[in-house]
N, CA, C and O of each residue as an XYZ file, in Angstrom:
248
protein
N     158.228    120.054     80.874
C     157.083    119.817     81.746
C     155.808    119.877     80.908
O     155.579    120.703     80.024
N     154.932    118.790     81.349
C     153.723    118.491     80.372
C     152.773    119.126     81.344
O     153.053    118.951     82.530
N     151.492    119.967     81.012
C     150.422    120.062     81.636
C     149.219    119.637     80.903
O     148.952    120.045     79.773
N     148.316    118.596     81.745
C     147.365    118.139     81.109
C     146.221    118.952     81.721
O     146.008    118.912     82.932
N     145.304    119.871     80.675
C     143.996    120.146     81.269
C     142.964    119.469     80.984
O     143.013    119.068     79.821
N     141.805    119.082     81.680
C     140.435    118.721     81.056
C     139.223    120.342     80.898
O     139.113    121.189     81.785
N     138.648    120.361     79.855
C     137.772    120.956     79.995
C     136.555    120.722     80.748
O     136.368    119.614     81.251
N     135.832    121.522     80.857
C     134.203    120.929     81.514
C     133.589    120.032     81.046
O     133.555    119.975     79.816
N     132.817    118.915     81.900
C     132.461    117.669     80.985
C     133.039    117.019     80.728
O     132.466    115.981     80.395
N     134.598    116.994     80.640
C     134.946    115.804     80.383
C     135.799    114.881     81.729
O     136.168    115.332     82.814
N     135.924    113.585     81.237
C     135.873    112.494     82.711
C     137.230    111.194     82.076
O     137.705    110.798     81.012
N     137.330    111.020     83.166
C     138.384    109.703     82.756
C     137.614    108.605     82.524
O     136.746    108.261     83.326
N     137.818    108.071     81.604
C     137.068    107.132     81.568
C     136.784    105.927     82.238
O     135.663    105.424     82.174
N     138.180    105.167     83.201
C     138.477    104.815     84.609
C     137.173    105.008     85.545
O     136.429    104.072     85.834
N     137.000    106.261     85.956
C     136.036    106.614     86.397
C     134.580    106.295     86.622
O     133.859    106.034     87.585
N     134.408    106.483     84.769
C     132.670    106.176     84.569
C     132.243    104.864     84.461
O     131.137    104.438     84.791
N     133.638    103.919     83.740
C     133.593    102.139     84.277
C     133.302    102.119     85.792
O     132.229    101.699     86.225
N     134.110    102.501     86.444
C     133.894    102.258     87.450
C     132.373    103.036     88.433
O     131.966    102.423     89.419
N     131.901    103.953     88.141
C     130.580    104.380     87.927
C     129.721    104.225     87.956
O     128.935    104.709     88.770
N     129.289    102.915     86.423
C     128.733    102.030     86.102
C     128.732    100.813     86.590
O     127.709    100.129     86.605
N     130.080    100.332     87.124
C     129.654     99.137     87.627
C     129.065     99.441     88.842
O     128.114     98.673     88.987
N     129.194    100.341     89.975
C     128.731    100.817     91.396
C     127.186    100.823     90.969
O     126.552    100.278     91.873
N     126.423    101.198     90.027
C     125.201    101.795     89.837
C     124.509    100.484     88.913
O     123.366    100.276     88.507
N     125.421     99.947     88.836
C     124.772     98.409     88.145
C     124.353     97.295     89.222
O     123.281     96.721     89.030
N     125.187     96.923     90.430
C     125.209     96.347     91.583
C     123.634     96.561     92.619
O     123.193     97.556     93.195
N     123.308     95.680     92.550
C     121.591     95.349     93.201
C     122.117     95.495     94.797
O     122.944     94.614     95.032
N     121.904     96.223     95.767
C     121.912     95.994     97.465
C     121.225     95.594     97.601
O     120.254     96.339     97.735
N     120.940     94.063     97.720
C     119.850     93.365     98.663
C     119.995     93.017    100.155
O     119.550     92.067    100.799
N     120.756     94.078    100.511
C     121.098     93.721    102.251
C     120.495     94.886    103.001
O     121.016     95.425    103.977
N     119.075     95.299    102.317
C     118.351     96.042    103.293
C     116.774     95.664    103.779
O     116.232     94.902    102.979
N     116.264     95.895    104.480
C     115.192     95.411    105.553
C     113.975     95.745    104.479
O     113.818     96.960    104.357
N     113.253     95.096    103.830
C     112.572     94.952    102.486
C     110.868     95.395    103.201
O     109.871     95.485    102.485
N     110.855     95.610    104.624
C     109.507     95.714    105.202
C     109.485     97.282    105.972
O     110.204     97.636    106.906
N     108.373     98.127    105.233
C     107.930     98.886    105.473
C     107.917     99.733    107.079
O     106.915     99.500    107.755
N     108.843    100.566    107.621
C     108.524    101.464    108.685
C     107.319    101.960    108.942
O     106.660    102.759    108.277
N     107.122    101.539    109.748
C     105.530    102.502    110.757
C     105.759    103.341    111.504
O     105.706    102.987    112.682
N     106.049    104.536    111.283
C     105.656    105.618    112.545
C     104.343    105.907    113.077
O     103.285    105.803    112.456
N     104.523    106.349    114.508
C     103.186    106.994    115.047
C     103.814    108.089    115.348
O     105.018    108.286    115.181
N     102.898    108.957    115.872
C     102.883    109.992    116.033
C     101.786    111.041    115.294
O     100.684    110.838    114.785
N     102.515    112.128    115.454
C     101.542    113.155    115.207
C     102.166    114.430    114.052
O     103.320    114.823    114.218
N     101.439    114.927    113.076
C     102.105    116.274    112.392
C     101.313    117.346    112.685
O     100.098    117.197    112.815
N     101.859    118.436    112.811
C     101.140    120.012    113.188
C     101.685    120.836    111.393
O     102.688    120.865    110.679
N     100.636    121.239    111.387
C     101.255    122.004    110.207
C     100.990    123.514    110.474
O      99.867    123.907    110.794
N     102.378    124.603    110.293
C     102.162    126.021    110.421
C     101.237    126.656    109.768
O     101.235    126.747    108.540
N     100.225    127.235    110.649
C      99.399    128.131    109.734
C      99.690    129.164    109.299
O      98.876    129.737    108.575
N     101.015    129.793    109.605
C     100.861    131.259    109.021
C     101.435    131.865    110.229
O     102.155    132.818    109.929
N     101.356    131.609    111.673
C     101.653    132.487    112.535
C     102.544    133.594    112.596
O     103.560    133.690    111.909
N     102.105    134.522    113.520
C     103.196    135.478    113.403
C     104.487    135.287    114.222
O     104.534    134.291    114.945
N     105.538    136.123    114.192
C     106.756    135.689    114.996
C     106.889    135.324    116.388
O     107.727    134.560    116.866
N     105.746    136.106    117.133
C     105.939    136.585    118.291
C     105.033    135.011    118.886
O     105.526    134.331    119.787
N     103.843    134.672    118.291
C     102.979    133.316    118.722
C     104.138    132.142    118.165
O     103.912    131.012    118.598
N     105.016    132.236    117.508
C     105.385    130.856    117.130
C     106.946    131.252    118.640
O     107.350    130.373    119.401
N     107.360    132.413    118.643
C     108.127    132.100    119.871
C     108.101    131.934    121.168
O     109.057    131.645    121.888
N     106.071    132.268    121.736
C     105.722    132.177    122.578
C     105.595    130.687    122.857
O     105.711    130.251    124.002
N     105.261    129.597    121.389
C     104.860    128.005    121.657
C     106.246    127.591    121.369
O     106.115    126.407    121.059
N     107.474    127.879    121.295
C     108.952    127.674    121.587
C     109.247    127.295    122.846
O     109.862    126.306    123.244
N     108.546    128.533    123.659
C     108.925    128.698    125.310
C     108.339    127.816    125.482
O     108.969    126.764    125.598
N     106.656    127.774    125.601
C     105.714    126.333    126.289
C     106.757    125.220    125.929
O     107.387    124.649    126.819
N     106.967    124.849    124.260
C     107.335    123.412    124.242
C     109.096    123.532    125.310
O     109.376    122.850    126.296
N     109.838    124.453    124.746
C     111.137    124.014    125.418
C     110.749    124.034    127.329
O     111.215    123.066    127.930
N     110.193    124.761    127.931
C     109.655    124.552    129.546
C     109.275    123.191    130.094
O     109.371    122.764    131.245
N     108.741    122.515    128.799
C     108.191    121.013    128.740
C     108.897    120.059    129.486
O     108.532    118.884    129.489
């Protein structure tokens, strides 16, 4: 009985052909025009636990 180990780092080479060709291949089958969201961002100031679980309740009551 044969046991083959690889150490760390090393790769079949099967593999990294195949690798390379995946990472060589151009996808031009995606939507080339820019998303617009609206909306709005809030950014946390700092609050303490008890005010950020009090505006939990308001928003989930919503």
């Amino acid at each position: 009985m044969c046991i083959l180990t690889m150490s760390m780092g090393a790769y079949d080479e099967d593999e990294h052909e195949r690798r390379e060709e995946q990472a060589s291949r151009v996808d031009a089958d995606f939507d080339d025009e820019r998303t617009i969201y609206h909306g709005k961002v809030e950014y946390d100031a700092g609050e303490s636990a008890e005010e950020l679980l009090n505006k939990f309740e308001e928003i989930k009551s919503d």
